[in-house]
ZABADO-267939 format. One record per atom (N, C-alpha, C): residue in one letter; x, y, z. Coordinates in pm, whole numbers, plus 50000, padded with zeros to 5 digits. Atoms other than C-alpha are relative to their C-alpha. Last residue first. Layout:
AXYZ ...
# end
This chain:
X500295012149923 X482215020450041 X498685005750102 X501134998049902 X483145051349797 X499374987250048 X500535011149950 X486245047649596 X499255007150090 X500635000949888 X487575078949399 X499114986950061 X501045014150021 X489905079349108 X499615003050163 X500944995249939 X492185111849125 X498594988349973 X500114987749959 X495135091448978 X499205008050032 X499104988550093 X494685059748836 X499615011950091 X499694990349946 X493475023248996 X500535013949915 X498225001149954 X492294994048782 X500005019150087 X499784982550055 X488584989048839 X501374999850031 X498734990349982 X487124957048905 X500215008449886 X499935000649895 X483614942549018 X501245003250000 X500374988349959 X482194951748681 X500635002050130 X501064986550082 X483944923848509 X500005010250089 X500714987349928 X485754902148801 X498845007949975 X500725008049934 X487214872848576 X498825009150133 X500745005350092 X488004892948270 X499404993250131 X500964994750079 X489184922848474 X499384989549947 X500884997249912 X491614898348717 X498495015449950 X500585012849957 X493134885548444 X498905000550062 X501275008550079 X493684917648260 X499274986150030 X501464987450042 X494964935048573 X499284994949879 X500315000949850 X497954903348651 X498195006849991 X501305011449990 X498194904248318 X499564995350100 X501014995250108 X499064946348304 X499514983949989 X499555007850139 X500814944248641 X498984991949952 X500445012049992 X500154946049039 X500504994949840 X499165012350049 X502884968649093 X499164992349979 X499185001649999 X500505001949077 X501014985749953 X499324989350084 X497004991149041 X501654999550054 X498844998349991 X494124968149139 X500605010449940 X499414986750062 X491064977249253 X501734998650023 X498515003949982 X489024940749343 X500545018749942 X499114991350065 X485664935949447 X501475001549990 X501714993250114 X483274907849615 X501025011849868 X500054989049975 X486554886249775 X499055004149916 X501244992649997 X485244853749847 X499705018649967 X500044993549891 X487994835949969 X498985011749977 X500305009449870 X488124811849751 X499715003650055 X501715003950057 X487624838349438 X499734991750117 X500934992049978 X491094851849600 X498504997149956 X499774999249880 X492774820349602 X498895008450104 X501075011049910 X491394809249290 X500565006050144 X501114999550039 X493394840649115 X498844991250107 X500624984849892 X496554842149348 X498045000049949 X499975005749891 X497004802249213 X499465011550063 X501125004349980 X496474818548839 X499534996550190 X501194988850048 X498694844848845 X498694995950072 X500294994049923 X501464818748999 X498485013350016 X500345005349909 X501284799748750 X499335004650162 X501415000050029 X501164824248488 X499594991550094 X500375010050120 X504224835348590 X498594996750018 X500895013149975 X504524868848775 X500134989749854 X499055007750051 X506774898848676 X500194982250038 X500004991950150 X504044926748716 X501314986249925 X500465013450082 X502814901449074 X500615007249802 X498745003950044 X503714931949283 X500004986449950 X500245016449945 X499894929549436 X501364997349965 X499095008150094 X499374970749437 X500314985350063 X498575000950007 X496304982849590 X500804994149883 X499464990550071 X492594977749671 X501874999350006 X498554999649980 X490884948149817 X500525012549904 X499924991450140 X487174948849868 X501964999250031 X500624996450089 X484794924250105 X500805003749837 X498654990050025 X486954906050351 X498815003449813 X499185007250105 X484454885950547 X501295009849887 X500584988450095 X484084891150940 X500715001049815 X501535003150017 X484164862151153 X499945010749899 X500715015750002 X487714851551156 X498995004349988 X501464995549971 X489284889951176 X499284985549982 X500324990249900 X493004883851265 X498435003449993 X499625007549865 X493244850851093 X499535009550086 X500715009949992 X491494865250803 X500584993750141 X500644992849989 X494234894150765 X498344988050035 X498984992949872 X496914872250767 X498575004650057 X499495006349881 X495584850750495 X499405007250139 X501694999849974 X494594883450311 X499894988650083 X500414989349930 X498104893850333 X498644993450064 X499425001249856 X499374856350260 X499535011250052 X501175010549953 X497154858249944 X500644998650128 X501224996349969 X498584892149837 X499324991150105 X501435005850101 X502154879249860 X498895008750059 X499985009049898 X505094895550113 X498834986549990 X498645006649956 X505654922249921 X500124982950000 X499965013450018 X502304931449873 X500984992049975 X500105008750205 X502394964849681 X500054980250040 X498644988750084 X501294991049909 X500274994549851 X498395002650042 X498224973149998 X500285008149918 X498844992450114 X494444982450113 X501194997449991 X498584999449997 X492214960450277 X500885005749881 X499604992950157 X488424965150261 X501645001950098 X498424995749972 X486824941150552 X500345006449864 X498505009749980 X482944937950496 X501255009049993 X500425012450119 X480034956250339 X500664993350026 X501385008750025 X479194983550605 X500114988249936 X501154995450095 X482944987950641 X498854996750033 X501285004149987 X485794978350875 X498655006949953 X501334987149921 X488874991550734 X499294989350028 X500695004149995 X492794972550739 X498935008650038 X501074993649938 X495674984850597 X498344993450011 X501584992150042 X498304964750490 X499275004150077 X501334998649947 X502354957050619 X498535009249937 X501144998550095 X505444954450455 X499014993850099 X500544985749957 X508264961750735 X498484998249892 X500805001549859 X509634926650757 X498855007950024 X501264985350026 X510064931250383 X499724992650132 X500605007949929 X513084900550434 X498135005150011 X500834993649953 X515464913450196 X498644995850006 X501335002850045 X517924890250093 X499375007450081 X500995001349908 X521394894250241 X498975004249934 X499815012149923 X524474886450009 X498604998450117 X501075014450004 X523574906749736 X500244992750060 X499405013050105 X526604927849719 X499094992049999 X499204996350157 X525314963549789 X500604989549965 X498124994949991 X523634953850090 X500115000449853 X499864983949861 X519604952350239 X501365002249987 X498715005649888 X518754926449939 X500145013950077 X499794988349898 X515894928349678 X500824996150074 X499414990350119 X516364908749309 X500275008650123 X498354996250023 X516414875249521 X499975008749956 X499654994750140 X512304878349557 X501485001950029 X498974986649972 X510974853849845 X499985008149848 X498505004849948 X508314830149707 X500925012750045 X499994986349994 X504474832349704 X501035002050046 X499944994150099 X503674800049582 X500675013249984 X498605011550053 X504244776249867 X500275009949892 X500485002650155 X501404804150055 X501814988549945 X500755011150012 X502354807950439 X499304992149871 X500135008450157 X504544835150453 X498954986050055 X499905015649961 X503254856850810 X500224993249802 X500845014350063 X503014892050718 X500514992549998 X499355009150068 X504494919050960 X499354986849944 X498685005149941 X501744941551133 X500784992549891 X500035011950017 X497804941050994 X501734994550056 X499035003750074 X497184977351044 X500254979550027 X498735003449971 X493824988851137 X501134995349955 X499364998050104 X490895008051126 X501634991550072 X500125006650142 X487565002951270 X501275002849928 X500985009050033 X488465023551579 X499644995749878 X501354993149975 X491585043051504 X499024991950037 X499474984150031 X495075030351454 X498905006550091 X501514992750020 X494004993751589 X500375014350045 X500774982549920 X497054976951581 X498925003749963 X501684993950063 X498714940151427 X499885011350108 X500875009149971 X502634940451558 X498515003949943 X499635017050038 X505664953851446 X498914993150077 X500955014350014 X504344988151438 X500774994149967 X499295009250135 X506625024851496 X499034984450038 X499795009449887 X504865056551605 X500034988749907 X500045017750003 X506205086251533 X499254987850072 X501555005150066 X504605121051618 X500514982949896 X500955001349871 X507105127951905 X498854995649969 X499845012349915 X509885119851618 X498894998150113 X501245003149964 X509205146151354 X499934990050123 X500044985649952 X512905157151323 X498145000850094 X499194995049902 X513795121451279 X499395013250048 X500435009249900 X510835112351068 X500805004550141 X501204994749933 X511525142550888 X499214994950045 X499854983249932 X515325135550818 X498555001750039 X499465007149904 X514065096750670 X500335016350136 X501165005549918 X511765114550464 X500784994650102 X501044994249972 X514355136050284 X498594993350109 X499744992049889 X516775111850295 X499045007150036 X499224986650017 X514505093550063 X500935004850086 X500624991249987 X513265057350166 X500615012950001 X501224993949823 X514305031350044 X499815010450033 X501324996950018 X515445020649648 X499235002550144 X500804995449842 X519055025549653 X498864999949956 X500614990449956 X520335002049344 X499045006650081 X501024997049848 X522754975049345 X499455014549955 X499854993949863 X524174967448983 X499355005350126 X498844990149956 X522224948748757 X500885007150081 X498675003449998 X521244915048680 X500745012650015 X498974999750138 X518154925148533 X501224997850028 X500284999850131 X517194941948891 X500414996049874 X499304999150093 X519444948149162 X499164988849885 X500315005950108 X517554962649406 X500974995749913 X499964998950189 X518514980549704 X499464987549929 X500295014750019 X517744986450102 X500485000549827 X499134998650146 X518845014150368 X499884982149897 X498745006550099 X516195009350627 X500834998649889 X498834993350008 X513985029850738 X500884993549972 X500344996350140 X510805003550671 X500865011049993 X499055008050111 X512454984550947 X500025003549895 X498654991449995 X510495005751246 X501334997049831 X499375010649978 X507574995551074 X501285004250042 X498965006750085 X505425026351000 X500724988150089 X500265014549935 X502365049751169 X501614989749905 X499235010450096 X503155083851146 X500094988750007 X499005012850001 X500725105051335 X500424997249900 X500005014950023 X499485137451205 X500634994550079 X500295007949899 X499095170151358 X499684986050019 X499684993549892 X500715192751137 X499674991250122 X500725005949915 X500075177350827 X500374999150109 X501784994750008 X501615203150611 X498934991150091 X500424987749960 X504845198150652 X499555001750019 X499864997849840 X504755162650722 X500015010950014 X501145000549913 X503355160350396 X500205004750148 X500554988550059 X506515177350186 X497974998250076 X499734991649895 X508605150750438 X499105012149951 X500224997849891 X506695119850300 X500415013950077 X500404984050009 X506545127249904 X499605005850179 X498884986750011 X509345101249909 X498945012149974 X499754989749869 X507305073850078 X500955008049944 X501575004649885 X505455044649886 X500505012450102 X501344997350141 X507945049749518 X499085001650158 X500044985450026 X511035052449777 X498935002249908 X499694994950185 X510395018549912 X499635015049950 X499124986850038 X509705017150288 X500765002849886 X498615004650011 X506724996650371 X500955011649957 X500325012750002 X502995004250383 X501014990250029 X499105002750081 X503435035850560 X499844988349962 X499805013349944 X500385054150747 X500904996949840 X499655006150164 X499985091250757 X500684981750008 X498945008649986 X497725099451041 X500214999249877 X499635002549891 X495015128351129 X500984988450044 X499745015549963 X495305145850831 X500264994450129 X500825006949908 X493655178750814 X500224989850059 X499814996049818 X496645198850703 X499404993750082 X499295010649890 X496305170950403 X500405008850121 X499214992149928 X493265194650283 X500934988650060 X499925007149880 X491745176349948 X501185010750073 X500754990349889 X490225199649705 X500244993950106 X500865005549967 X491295176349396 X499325000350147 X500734999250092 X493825198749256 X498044996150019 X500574991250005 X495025202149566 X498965002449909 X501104998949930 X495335168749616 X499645012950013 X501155006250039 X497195163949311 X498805004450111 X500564994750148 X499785192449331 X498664992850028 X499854987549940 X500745175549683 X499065011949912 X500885002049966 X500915143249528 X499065008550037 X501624999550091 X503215152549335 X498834996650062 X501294992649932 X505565153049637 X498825005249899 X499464985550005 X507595128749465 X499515002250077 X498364998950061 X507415087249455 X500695016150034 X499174996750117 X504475083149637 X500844999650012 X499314979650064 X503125095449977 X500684995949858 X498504999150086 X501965060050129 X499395019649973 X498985014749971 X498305055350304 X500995003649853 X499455003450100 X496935090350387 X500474986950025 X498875008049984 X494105094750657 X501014996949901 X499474997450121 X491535114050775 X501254993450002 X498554994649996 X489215110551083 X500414998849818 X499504985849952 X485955115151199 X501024999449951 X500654994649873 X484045082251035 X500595017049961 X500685007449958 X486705072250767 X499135006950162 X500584997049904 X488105093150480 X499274989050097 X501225008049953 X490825076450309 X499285008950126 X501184990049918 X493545097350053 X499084993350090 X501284998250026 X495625072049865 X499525005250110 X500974993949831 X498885072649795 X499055001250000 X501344998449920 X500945050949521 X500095007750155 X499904999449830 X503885052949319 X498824996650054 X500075015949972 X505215049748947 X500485002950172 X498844997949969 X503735088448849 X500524983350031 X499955018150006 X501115098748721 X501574998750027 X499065007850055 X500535139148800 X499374983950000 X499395010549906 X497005151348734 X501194995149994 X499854990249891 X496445182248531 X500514991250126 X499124992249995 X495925158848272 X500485004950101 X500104986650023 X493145136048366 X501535007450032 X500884997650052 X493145098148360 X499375018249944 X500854987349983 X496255094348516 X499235001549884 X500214992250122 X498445061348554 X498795012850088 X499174999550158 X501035047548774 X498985008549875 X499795017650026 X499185059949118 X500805000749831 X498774997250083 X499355094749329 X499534985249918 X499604990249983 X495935106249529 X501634996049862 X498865002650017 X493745079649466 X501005016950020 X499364989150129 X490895094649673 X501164993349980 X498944997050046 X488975066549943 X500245008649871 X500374993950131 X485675072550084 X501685000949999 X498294999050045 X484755046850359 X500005006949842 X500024996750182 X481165048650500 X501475005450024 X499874987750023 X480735032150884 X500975002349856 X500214998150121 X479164999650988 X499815016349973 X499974985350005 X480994986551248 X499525004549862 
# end
């Protein structure tokens, strides 16, 4: 399918122009063919600000798609659902889930998805629709479902758990990427990769076998990576041929200088009204 993909960062950790919030979140704007599409909503409804700023109509949107359900990837969800009147909601039923962190050894903290969004899923309900399996949203566009582990490297994370005592490990059933079909190859977008990058792209390779995976955008949650692991994601992705890379959010600053020195021109860290054109 060879049809032109024009992604707008809409929220990400940094901002290149004032007027722009920055914020520690991601959403990104994707035009494809006929349709319109957000992936995540951020941390606020800054986003909201941003795309005005940057002449985008989310009344137009014809789906808002969830990568997972961390309050940085979906708390500017119910201030969209206003306004995108005739969206779908694409999400994991699991990515509602009450979930925490405890970080640094610290006490449990709520990190899922706002009340606020959770209330305007509920209220929104006829325009839900919930994925646990790969889908094809739109023609050329699809979601990749629950990611398969298969990397030795790419280990659970003890810091997340679904209870206030740390006894149940959180499983990111619900983390799932976006998949386009481009003129130039597969361009997969991630939230933050939960579940490893290289198991996404894995995943995502099983489901498309003949077609090659051109551009990866997103967060890789690697900001608290060892170097071992840096490197193993590094050859993984050069194995696999990816042509471009746009990291941002959780991927983390040597995670982003690694993958700049070995990339050069072929990456671009992500920031706030940044525009991709495929």
């Amino acid at each position: 399918m060879n049809s032109a993909l024009r992604m707008v960062v809409l929220v990400e950790n940094r901002s290149e122009r004032k007027e722009l919030v920055a914020e520690h979140g991601l959403a990104i704007w994707m035009a494809y063919q006929d349709k319109q599409l957000l992936f995540d909503t951020g941390q606020t409804t800054g986003l909201l600000a941003n795309a005005s700023h940057l002449g985008i109509d989310l009344n137009r949107l014809d789906a808002v798609v969830l990568s997972h359900g961390h309050y940085d990837h979906t708390g500017g969800l119910d201030g969209v659902l206003q306004m995108a009147r005739k969206a779908r909601v694409f999400l994991h039923p699991k990515a509602m889930k009450i979930r925490y962190s405890f970080k640094n050894g610290g006490k449990a903290r709520s990190i899922g998805m706002p009340a606020e969004g959770l209330s305007a899923l509920r209220e929104n309900k006829e325009c839900v629709v919930f994925l646990n399996t790969p889908q094809m949203l739109f023609p050329g566009v699809w979601m990749t479902g629950p990611v398969k582990r298969q990397t030795e490297f790419e280990s659970g994370e003890p810091d997340y758990c679904m209870d206030t005592e740390g006894k149940h490990f959180d499983l990111f059933e619900d983390d799932q990427a976006l998949v386009c079909e481009s003129a130039v190859g597969l361009v997969v977008v991630l939230g933050c990769a939960h579940s490893g990058v290289v198991n996404t792209l894995l995943q995502v390779k099983e489901q498309f076998p003949d077609k090659p995976i051109h551009t990866v955008v997103g967060g890789m949650h690697l900001q608290h990576a060892g170097a071992g692991r840096i490197e193993n994601t590094l050859k993984a992705l050069q194995a696999m041929n990816v042509h471009q890379i746009f990291p941002g959010h959780c991927t983390g600053p040597e995670m982003e200088r690694v993958l700049s020195e070995r990339y050069q021109e072929k990456c671009r860290t992500l920031f706030s009204g940044m525009e991709i054109i495929l």
